[in-house]
C-alpha positions in Angstrom: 128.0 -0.7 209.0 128.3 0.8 212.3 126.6 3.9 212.9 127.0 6.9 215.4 125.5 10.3 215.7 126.2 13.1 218.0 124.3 15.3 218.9 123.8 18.1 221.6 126.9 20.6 220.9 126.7 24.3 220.7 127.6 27.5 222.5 128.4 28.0 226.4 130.0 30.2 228.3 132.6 29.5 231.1 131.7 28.0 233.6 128.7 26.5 232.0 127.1 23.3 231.0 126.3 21.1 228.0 125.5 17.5 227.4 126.3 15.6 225.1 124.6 12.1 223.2 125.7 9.9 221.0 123.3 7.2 219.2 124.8 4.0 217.9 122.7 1.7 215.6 123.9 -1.7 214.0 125.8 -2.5 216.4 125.1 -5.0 219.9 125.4 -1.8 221.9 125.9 -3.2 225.5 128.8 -5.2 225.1 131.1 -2.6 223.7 133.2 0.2 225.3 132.3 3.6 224.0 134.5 6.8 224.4 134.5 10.4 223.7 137.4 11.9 222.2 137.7 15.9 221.2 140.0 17.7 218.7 140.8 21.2 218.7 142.4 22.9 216.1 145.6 22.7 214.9 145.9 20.1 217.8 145.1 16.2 218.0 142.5 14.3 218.9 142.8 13.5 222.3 140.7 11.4 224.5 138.6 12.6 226.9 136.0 9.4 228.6 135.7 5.6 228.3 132.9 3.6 229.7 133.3 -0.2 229.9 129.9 -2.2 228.8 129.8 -2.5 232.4 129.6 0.8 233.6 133.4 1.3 234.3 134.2 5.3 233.4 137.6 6.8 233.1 138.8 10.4 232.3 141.4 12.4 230.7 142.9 14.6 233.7 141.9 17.5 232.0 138.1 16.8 232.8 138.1 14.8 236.1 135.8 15.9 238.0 133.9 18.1 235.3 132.5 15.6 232.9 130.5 12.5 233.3 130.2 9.7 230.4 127.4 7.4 231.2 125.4 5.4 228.7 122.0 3.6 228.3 122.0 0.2 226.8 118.2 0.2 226.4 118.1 3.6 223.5 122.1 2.4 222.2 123.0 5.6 223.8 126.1 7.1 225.6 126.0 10.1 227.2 128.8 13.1 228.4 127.6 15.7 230.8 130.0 18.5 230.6 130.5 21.2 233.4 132.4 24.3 234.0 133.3 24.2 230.7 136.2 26.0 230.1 137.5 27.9 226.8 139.9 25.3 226.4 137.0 22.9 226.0 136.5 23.8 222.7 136.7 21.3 220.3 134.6 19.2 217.8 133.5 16.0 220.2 133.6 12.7 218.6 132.0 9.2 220.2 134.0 6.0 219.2 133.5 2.4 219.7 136.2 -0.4 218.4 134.8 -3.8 216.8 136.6 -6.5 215.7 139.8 -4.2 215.9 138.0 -1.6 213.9 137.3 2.1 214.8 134.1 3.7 214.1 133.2 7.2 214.4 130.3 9.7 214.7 130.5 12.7 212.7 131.4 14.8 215.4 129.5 17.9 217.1 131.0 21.1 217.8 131.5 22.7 221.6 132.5 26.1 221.7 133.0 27.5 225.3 133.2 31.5 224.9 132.3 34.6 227.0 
């Protein structure tokens, strides 16, 4: 079975900084796309970063320019370096890979951006 674990959520105020990793075990690691999706509440979950096994990133609108995904294939590990957060930042962040048309999911970490 699939496994992934955030980790690295917590408290920041506007216009600060968190990062964010996501371990993934059982898995061939480097030749699957990994995202980050958050979800607010009382809203959906939305998606917020891809990263091709190649390196290829893409971002929601909403962060361009603020986050970073990146990963290491060497420690199965993806990565999202988040700055000036926002309060609308807040959410619970959850990595996701799809195999063999199946979608796994980490538990999820909580970011909440507050002054």
């Amino acid at each position: 079975q699939v496994q992934l674990v955030e980790s690295g959520g917590g408290l920041a105020q506007p216009g600060g900084s968190l990062s964010l990793s996501c371990v993934v075990s059982k898995i061939a690691f480097s030749i699957y796309n990994m995202g980050w999706y958050r979800q607010a509440p009382g809203k959906q979950r939305e998606l917020v970063a891809t990263i091709t096994k190649t390196g290829g990133s893409d971002y929601a609108d909403s962060v361009k320019g603020r986050f970073t995904i990146s990963r290491d294939n060497a420690k199965n590990t993806v990565y999202l370096q988040m700055n000036s957060l926002k309060p609308e930042d807040t959410a619970v962040y959850y990595c996701n890979t799809v195999r063999a048309f199946l979608a796994y999911w980490g538990q999820g970490t909580q970011v909440t951006v507050s002054s």
